[in-house]
Wavefront OBJ file of the C-alpha trace (Angstrom):
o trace
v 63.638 -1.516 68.850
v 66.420 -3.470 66.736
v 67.013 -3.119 63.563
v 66.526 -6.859 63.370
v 62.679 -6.364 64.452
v 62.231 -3.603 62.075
v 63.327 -5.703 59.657
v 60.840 -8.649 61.107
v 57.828 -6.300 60.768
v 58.381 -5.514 56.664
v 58.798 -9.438 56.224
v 55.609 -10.198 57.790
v 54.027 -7.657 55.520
v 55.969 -7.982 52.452
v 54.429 -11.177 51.268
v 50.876 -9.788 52.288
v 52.093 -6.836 49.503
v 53.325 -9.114 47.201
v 50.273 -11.118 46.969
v 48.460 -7.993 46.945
v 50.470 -7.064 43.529
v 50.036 -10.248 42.035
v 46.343 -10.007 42.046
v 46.862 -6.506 40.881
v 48.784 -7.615 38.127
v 46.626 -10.420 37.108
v 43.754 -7.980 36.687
v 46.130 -5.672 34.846
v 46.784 -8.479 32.625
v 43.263 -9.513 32.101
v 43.973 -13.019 33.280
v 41.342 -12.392 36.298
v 38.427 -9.622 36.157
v 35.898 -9.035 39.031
v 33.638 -11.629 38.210
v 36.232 -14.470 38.957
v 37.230 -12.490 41.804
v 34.275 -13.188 43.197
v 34.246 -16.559 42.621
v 37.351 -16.866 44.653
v 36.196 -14.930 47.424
v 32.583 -17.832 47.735
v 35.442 -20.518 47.906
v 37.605 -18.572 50.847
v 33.700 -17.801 52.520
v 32.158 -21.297 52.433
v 35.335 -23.660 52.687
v 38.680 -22.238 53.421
v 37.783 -19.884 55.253
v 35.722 -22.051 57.667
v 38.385 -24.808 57.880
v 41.558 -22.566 58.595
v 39.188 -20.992 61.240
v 38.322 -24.259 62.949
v 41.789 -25.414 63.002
v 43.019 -22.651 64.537
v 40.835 -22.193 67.106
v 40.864 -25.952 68.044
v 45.005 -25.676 67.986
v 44.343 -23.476 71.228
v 44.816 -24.562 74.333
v 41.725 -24.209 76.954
v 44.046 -23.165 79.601
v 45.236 -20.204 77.521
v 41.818 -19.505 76.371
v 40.329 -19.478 80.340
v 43.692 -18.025 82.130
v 43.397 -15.005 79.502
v 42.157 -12.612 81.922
v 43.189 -8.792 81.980
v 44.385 -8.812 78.857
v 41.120 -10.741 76.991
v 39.029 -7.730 78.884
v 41.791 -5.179 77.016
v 41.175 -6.860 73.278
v 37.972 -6.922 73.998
v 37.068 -3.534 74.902
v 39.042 -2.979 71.804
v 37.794 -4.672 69.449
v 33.890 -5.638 70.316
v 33.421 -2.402 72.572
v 34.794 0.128 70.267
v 32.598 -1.785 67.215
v 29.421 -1.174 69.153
v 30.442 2.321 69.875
v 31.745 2.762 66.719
v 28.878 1.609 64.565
v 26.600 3.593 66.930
v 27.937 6.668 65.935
v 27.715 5.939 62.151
v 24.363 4.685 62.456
v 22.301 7.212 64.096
v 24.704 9.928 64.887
v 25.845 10.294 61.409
v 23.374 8.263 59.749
v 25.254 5.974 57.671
v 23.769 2.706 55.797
v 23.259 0.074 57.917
v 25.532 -2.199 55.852
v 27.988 0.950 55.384
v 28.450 1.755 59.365
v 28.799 -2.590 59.822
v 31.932 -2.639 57.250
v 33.395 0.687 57.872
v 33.021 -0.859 62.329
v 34.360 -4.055 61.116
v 37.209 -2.356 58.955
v 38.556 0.591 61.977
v 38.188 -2.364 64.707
v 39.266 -5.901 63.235
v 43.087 -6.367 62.939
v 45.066 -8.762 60.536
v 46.757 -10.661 63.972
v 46.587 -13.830 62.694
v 48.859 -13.062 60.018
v 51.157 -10.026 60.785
v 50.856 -10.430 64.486
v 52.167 -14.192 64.379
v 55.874 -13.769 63.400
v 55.941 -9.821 65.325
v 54.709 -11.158 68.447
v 56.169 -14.069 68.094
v 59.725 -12.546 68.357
v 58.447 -10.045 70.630
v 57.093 -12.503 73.235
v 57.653 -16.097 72.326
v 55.382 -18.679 73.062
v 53.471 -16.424 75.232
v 52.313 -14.364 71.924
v 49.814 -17.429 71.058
v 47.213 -15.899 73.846
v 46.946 -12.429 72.188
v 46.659 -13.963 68.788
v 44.195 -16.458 70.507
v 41.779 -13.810 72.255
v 41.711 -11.863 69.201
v 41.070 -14.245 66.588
v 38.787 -15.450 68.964
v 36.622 -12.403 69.415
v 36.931 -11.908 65.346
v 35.633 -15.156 64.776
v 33.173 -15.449 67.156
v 31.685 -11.647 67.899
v 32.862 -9.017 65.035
v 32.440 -11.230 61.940
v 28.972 -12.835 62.974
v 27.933 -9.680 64.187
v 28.843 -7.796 60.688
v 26.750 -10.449 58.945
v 23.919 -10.273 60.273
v 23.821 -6.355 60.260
v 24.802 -6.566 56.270
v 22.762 -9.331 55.756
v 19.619 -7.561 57.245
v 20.585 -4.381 55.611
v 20.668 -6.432 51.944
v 17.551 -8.092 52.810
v 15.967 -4.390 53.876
v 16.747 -3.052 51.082
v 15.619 -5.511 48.201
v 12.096 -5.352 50.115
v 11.744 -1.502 49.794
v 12.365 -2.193 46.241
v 9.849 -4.217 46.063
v 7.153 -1.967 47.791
v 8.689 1.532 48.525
v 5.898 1.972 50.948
v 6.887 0.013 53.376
v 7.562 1.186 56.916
v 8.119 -1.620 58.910
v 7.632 -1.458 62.867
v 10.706 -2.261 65.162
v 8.802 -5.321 66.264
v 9.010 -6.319 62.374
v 12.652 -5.249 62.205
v 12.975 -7.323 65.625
v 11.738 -10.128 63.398
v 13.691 -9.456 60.588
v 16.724 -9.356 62.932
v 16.451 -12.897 64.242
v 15.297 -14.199 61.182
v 18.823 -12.980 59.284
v 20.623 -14.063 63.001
v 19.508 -17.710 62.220
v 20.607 -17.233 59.291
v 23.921 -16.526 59.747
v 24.680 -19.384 62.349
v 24.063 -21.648 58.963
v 27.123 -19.681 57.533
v 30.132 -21.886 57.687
v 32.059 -18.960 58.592
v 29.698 -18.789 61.596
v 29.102 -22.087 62.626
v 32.383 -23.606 62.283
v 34.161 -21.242 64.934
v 31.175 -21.485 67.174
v 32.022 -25.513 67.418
v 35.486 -25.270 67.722
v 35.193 -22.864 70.371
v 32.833 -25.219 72.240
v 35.074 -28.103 71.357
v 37.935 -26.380 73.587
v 35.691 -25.536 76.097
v 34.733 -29.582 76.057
v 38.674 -29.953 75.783
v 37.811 -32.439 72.735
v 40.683 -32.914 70.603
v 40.519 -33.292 66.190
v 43.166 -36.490 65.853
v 46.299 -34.863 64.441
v 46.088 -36.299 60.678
v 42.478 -34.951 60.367
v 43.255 -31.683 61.756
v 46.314 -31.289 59.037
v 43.630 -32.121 56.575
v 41.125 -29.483 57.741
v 44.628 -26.758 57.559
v 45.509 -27.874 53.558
v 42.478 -25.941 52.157
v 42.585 -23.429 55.429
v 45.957 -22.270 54.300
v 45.016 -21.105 51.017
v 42.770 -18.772 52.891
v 45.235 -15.755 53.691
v 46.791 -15.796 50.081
v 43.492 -16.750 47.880
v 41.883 -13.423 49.730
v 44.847 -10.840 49.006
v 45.081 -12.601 45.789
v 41.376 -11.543 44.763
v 42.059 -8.139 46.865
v 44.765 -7.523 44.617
v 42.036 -8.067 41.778
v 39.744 -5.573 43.222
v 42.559 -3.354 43.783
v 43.035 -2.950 40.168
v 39.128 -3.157 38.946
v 38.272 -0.371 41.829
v 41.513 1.764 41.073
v 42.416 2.006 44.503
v 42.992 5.935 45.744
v 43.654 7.858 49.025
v 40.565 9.926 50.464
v 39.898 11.459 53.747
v 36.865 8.441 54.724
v 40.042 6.301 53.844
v 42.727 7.895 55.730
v 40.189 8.254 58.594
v 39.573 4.631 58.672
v 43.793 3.853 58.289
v 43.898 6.362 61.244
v 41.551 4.724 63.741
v 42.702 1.506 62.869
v 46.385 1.847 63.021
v 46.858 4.255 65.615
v 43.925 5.741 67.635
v 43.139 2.287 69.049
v 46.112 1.157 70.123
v 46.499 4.645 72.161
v 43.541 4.018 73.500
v 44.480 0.683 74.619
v 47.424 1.968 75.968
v 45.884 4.458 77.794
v 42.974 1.981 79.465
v 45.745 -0.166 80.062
v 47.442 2.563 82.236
v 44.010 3.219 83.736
v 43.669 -0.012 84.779
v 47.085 -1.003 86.016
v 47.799 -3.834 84.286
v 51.359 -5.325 84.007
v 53.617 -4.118 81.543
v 53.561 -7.492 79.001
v 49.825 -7.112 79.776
v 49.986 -3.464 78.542
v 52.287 -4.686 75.316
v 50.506 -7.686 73.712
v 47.995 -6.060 74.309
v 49.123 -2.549 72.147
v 50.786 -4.628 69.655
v 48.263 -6.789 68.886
v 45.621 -4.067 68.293
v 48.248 -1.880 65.742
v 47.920 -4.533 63.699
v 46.342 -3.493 60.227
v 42.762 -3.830 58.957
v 42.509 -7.400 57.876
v 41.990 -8.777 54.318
v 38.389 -10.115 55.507
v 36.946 -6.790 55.318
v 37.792 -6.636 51.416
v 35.878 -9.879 51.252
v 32.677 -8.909 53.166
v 32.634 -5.739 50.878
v 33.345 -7.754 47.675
v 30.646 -10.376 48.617
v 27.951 -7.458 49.615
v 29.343 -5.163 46.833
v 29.677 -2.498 48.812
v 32.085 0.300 49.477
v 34.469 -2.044 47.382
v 37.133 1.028 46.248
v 37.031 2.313 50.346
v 37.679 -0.956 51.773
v 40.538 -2.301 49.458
v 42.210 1.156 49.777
v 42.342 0.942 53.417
v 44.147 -2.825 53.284
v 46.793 -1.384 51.094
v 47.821 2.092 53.004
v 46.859 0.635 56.584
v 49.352 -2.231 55.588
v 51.896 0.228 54.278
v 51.483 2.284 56.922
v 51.481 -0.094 59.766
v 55.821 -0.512 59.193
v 56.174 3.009 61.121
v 52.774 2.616 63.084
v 53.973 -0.693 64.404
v 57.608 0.332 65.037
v 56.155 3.295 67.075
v 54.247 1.337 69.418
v 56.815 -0.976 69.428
v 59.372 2.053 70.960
v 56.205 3.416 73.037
v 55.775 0.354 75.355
v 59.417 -0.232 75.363
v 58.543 -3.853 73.374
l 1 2 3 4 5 6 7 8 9 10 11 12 13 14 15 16 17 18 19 20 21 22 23 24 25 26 27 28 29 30 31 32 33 34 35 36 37 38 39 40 41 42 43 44 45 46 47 48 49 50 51 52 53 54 55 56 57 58 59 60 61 62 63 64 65 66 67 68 69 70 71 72 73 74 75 76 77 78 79 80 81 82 83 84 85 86 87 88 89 90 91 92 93 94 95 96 97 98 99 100 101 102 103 104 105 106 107 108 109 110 111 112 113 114 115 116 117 118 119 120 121 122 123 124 125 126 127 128 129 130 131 132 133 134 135 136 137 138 139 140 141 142 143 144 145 146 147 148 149 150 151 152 153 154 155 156 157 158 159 160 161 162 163 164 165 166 167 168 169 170 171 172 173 174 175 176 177 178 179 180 181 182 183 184 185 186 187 188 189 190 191 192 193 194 195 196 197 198 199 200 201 202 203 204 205 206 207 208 209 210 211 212 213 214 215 216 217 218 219 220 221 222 223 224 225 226 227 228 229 230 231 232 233 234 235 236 237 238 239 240 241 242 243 244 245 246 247 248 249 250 251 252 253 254 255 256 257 258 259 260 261 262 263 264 265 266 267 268 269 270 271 272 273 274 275 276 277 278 279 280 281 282 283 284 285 286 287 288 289 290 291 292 293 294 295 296 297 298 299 300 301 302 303 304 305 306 307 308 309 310 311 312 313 314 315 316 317 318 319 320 321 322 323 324 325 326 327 328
């Protein structure tokens, strides 16, 4: 690894800390408290968010989508596989919250590759780097974060009933119920819906025009920043600090699976650039949208934000190892 990579990896993650700090220092300053944080997080949920995902998605090409192969089945062992593992074991094995073990899954197995992963892969690979970023945002979009709603959302729902009537034991053909109820739900989400079409729309190989697409990315931009912004707002309100659920989380995100990528990938074979977009892309840091689903939900608010800021400190010497390990 060159020192001019190295030095490629801290500016893809410097401005991530720097926008970080300015919402930190914003709260510090009393210009922004939680409140307004919030407020900023329901405009990145219901309309940036949605647009900067449907731009992206229709910005891929359906031959890169389709010609994925090997290395979509590697991300997405990763990433959807591990969650249902994952949230398996924090459900009923350790017998987490229902809403807990869906943002602690989402946290340990969704990466930040559209941002850092775009200019690190991108002088890694080149133009090749789009179909990592592609698969992955792709899975996000369309499994993990859907998925994570409708657990949380259930969970929410679940809970505001047995406040209601603490005797009430529903049936798993009532929590069946429930369960499609809150997944109908969630497909009205913009954050849902909107990928869902655009994926179709590639599949159709239907085309925005080029002017309305750039007017779908102006609001979609302000997605990355307006999140770490109100992150960096929760940062300060929550007073971020390092615990072992934290570290544990930083852990399995940042390094235990992209071993165990590396490792299937050896298992199965697969080419060496196979083997390193796919590693690379999954050492990628927890993304910024699991600060937002716990802001929205108000849940484990202090956990979450704490892992963004050390898994994103962190990831300069995670990423530069993997980097050396498959000889990127």
């Amino acid at each position: 690894m060159t020192t001019g990579l190295f030095l490629t990896i801290i500016e893809a993650i410097l401005p991530i800390l720097v926008t970080l700090g300015l919402g930190y220092l914003a709260a510090w300053r009393r210009d922004f408290d939680s409140h307004q944080a919030g407020v900023l997080i329901r405009l990145v949920m219901l309309y940036a968010l949605p647009l900067a995902l449907l731009a992206s998605i229709l910005s891929t090409p359906r031959e890169r989508v389709l010609s994925a192969g090997p290395l979509a089945g590697l991300i997405l062992v990763a990433m959807l596989g591990v969650y249902i593992v994952l949230f398996a074991i924090l459900r009923w094995g350790l017998g987490r919250r229902q809403g807990e073990a869906a943002l602690i899954t989402m946290t340990v197995t969704g990466p930040s590759v559209p941002f850092i992963g775009i200019p690190v892969l991108g002088q890694l690979f080149g133009p090749t780097s789009a179909v990592p970023i592609s698969v992955a945002s792709l899975i996000m979009n369309l499994c993990q974060i859907p998925l994570t709603l409708i657990l949380m959302n259930h969970d929410q729902q679940r809970q505001q009933r047995q406040q209601q009537d603490d005797e009430t034991n529903p049936t798993w053909q009532t929590t069946l119920r429930e369960l499609g109820g809150h997944l109908l739900h969630s497909c009205r989400e913009p954050v849902v819906w909107a990928p869902m079409l655009a994926f179709l729309m590639v599949l159709a190989n239907i085309h925005l025009p080029l002017p309305l697409k750039s007017s779908l990315q102006l609001l979609g931009h302000a997605t990355g920043g307006t999140a770490l912004f109100a992150s960096g707002v929760v940062l300060c309100a929550r007073q971020v600090r390092f615990s072992l659920p934290v570290g544990l989380m930083v852990l399995g995100r940042n390094v235990l699976i992209p071993l165990g990528v590396c490792m299937l990938a050896f298992v199965w074979h697969l080419p060496s650039l196979t083997l390193q977009e796919g590693v690379l892309a999954m050492a990628m840091p927890s993304a910024a949208m699991n600060v937002i689903l716990a802001m929205r939900y108000h849940m484990m608010e202090r956990e979450i934000a704490s892992v963004l800021f050390f898994g994103t400190i962190s990831s300069i010497l995670t990423l530069a190892f993997f980097i050396w390990l498959t000889n990127a």
